[in-house]
C-alpha positions in Angstrom: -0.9 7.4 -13.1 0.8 9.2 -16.0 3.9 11.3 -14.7 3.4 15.1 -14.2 4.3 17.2 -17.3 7.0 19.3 -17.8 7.4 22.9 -16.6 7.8 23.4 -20.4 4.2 21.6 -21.2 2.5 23.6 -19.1 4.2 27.3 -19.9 5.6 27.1 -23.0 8.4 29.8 -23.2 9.5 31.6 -26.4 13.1 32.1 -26.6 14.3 35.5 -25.1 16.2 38.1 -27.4 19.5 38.9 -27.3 20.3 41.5 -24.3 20.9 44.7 -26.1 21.8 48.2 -24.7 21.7 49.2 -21.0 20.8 45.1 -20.3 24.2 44.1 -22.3 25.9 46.8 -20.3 25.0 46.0 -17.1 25.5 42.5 -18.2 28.8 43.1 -19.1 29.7 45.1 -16.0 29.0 42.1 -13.9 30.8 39.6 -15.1 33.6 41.8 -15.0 32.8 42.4 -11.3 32.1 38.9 -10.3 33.1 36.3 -12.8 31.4 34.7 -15.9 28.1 32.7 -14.6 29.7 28.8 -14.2 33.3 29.4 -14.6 34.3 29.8 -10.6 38.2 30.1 -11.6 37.7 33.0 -13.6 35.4 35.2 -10.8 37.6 37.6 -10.1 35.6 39.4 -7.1 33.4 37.5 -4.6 30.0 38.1 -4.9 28.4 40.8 -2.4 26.2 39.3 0.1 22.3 38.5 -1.0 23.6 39.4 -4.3 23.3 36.3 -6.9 26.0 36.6 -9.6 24.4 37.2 -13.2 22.9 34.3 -15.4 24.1 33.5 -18.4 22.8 35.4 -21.7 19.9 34.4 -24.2 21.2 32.1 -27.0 22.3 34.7 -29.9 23.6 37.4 -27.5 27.1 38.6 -28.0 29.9 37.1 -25.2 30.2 38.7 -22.4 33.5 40.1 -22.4 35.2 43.2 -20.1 34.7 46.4 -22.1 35.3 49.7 -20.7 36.2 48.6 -17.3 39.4 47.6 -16.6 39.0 46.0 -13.2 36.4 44.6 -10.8 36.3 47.5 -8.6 35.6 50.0 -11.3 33.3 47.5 -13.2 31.0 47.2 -9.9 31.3 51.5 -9.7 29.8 52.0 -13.2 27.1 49.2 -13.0 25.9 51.7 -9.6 26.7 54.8 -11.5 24.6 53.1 -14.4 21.5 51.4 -12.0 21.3 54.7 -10.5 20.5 56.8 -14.0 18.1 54.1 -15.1 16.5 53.2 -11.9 15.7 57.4 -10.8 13.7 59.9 -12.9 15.2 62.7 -13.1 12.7 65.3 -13.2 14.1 67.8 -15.3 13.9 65.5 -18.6 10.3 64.3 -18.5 8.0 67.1 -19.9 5.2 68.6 -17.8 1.8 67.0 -19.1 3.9 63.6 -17.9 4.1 65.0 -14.5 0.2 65.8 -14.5 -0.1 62.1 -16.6 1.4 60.5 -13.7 -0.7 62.0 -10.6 -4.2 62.3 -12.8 -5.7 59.6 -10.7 -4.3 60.8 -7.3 -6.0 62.3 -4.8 -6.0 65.8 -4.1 -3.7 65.4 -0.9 -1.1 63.7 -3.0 -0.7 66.1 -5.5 -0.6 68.6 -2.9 2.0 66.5 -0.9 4.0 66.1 -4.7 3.2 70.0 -5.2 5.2 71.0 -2.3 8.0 68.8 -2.1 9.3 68.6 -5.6 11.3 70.2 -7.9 10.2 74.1 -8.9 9.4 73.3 -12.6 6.9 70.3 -10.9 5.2 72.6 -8.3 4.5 75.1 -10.2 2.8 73.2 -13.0 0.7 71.4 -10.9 -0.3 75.1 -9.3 -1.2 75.9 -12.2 -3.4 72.8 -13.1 -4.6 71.8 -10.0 -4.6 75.1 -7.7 -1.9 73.7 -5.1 -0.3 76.2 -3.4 3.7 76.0 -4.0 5.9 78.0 -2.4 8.0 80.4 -4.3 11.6 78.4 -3.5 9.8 75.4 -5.0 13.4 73.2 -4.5 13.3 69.8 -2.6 13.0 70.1 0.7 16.2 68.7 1.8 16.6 68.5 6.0 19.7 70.0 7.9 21.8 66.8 9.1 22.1 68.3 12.8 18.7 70.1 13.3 16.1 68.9 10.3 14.4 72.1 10.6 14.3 72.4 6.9 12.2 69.0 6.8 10.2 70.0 9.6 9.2 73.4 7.9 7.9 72.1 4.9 6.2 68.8 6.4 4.3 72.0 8.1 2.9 73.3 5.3 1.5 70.1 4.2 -2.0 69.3 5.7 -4.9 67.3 5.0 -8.0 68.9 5.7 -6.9 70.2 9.4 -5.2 67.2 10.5 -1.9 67.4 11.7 1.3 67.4 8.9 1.6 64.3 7.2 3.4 61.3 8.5 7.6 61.4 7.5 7.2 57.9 6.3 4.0 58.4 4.6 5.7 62.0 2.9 8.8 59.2 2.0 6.4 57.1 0.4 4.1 59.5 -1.8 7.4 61.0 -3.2 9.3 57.3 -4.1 5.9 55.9 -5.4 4.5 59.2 -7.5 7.0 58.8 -10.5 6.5 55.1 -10.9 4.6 55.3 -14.2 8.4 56.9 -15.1 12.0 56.1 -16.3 15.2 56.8 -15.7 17.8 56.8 -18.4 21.9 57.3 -19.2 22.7 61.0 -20.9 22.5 61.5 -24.4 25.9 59.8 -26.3 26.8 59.5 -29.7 26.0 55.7 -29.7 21.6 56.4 -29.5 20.5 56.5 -32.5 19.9 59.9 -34.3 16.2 59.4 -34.0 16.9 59.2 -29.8 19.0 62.1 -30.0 16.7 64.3 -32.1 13.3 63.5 -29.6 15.4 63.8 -26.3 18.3 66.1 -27.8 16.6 69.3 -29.3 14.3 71.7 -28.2 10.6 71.5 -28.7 11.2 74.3 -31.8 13.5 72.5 -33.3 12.0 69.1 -33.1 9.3 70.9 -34.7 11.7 72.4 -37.2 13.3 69.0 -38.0 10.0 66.7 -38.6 9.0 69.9 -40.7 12.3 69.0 -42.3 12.1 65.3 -43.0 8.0 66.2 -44.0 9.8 68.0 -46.7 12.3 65.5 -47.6 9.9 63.2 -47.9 7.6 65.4 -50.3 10.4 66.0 -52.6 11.3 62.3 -53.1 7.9 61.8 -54.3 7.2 65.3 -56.2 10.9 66.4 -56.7 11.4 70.4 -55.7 7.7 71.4 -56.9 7.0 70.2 -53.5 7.8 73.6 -52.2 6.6 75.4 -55.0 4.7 78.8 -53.3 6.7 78.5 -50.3 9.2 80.6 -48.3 12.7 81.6 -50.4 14.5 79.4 -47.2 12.1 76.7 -47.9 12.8 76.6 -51.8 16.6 76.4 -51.2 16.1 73.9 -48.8 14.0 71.8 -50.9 16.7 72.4 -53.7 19.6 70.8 -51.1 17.7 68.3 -50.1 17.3 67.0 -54.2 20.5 67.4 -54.5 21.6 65.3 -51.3 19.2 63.0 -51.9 20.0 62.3 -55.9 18.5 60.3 -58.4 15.0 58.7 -56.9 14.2 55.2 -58.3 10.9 55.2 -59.4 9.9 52.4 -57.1 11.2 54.9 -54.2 9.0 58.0 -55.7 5.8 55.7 -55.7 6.8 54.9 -52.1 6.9 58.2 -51.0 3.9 59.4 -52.8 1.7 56.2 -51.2 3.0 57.6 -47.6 1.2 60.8 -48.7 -1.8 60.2 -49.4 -2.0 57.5 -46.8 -0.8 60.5 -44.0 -4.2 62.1 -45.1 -2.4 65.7 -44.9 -3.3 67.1 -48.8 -6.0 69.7 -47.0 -3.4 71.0 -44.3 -1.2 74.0 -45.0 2.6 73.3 -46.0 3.8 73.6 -42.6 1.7 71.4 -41.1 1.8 68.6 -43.8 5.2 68.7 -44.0 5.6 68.3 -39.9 3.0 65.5 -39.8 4.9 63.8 -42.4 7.9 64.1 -40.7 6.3 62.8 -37.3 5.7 59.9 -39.2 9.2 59.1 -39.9 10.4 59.4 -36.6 7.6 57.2 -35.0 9.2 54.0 -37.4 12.5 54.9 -36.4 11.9 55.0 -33.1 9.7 51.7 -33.5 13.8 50.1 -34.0 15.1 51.6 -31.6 15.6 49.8 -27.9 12.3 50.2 -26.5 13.7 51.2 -22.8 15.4 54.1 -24.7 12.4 55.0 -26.8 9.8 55.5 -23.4 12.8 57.4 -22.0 13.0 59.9 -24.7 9.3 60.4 -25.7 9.1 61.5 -22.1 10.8 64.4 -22.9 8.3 65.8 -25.6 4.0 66.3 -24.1 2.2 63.0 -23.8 -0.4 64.1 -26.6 2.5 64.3 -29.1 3.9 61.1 -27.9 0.9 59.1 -27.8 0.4 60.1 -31.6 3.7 59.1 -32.3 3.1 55.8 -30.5 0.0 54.9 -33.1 2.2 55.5 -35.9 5.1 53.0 -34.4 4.7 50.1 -36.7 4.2 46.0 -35.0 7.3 44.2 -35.8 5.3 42.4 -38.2 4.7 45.3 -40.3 8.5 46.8 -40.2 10.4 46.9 -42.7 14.5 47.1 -43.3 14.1 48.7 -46.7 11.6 51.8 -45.4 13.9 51.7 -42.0 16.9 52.7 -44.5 14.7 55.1 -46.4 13.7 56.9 -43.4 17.2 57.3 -41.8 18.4 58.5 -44.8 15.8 61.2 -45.1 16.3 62.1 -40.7 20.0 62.6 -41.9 19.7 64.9 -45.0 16.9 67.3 -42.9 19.6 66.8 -39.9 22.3 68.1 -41.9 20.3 70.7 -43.8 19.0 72.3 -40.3 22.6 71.8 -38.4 23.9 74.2 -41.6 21.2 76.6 -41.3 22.4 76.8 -37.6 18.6 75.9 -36.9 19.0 73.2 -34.2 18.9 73.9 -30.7 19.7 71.5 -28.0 18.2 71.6 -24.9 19.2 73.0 -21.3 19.5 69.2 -19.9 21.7 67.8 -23.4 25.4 67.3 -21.9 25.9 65.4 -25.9 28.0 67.8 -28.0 27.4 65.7 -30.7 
């Protein structure tokens, strides 16, 4: 009898990639907590119970080395601080028509359950969608330590067709499980990528305002500053900067630019909205660079329709390309710029990143 084959014959692995962004981190963090994988001498904490210590990195990653933390104990504080922004949704950054995206298929006593015991913004949307009633307060229902009477008011108002309130453990359940199709993420920082910090950073407006920006920017590389020729005064100049920022366009560049048009399909749409589908496009292959985690985590924060188009436009790996990458950021920067002059820019509510 021939001997069995190899775990290898029979799943063939591809090699992994090297551990980039919050997986380097955390990576990072624990070796600084606990030692480098296979070099006992050098742990310098013990491992926590029913906690293995990390594995070593992917071939090609970057060695593990202490970074930010200078010692175990702070190490192990920041990789909680950090499993606990990735690992819970926080409400507040994840658009609306994600909420309703998320319960679509629920049934009605779920979203009622959800409806009452979330956040105001979440309550009230789904009021308005569904017809659940929400109380006015609309915050999380969070029970006194000593009495509970806070908990046991609200499990009140929750009912399933007569029956008596809902189960604690099942209300514990519905409201862990409900974000699931969700992320969590760290704040904004100067290290994301300006495409991250433009989809997760700026208002809805100026999101708008910006791929309306890089629309333009992209027009005038391929028809120079006839491209806003009939438009607004602040349109004109701004297509006059952004020639001048963007200088002499090799003709190999222009033919680029112009192909992206007429592939876009936009000639029949009026300026505003040629120049903001354009732009849309842009930010779709930038984001298609970006770390993936990061990328679900911002689009979140814009409606699903919106980012579901941008996800169509997100180009396979096979059909990236460094030279267009470079061609895009540099147009995302000038319409950046130009906007962050005009004072035209706004951040939103949740964006802690003065940058």
């Amino acid at each position: 009898m021939p001997p069995p084959p190899q775990t290898g014959e029979l799943c063939p692995l591809s090699p992994l990639p090297p551990l980039a962004g919050v997986a380097l981190e955390a990576y990072r963090l624990a070796v600084e907590a606990w030692g480098t994988p296979g070099l006992g001498a050098s742990a310098s904490a013990a491992v926590p119970a029913g906690m293995a210590a990390p594995a070593p990195p992917p071939d090609g990653s970057p060695a593990p080395t202490a970074r930010d933390s200078p010692s175990p104990v702070r190490a192990l504080a920041r990789l909680r601080e950090l499993h606990a922004q990735v690992g819970r949704v926080d409400l507040r950054r994840v658009h609306p028509t994600w909420w309703l995206r998320a319960l679509q298929d629920e049934s009605p006593a779920v979203r009622r359950l959800v409806a009452t015991r979330s956040p105001a913004e979440v309550g009230w949307e789904l009021s308005r969608r569904w017809g659940q009633s929400h109380e006015p307060s609309g915050a999380v229902a969070v029970a006194d330590s000593q009495t509970g009477a806070a908990a046991e008011s609200r499990a009140d108002s929750v009912q399933q067709a007569g029956s008596a309130a809902v189960d604690p453990e099942i209300v514990s359940w519905v409201l862990a499980l409900w974000t699931e199709r969700l992320v969590g993420g760290e704040p904004l920082s100067e290290d994301d990528p300006l495409v991250i910090r433009a989809v997760a950073g700026l208002s809805l407006r100026s999101l708008y305002r910006l791929c309306r920006g890089v629309g333009l920017a992209k027009a005038v590389l391929a028809e120079g500053e006839t491209a806003a020729v009939g438009a607004a005064d602040l349109v004109r100049a701004r297509a006059r900067w952004l020639a001048g920022r963007l200088g002499e366009v090799d003709d190999r560049v222009r033919a680029w630019a112009q192909r992206d048009q007429k592939a876009a399909g936009i000639e029949t749409l009026p300026y505003h909205r040629r120049w903001a589908s354009l732009g849309l496009i842009s930010l779709a292959r930038l984001l298609a660079e970006a770390p993936p985690f990061r990328v679900r985590w911002a689009l979140q924060q814009i409606p699903y329709p919106v980012a579901r188009r941008i996800r169509s436009w997100m180009p396979t790996l096979q059909r990236r390309s460094e030279a267009v990458s470079r061609l895009e950021a540099r147009l995302l920067k000038a319409a950046w710029d130009r906007l962050t002059l005009e004072g035209r820019l706004t951040r939103t509510a949740n964006d802690s990143n003065p940058g």
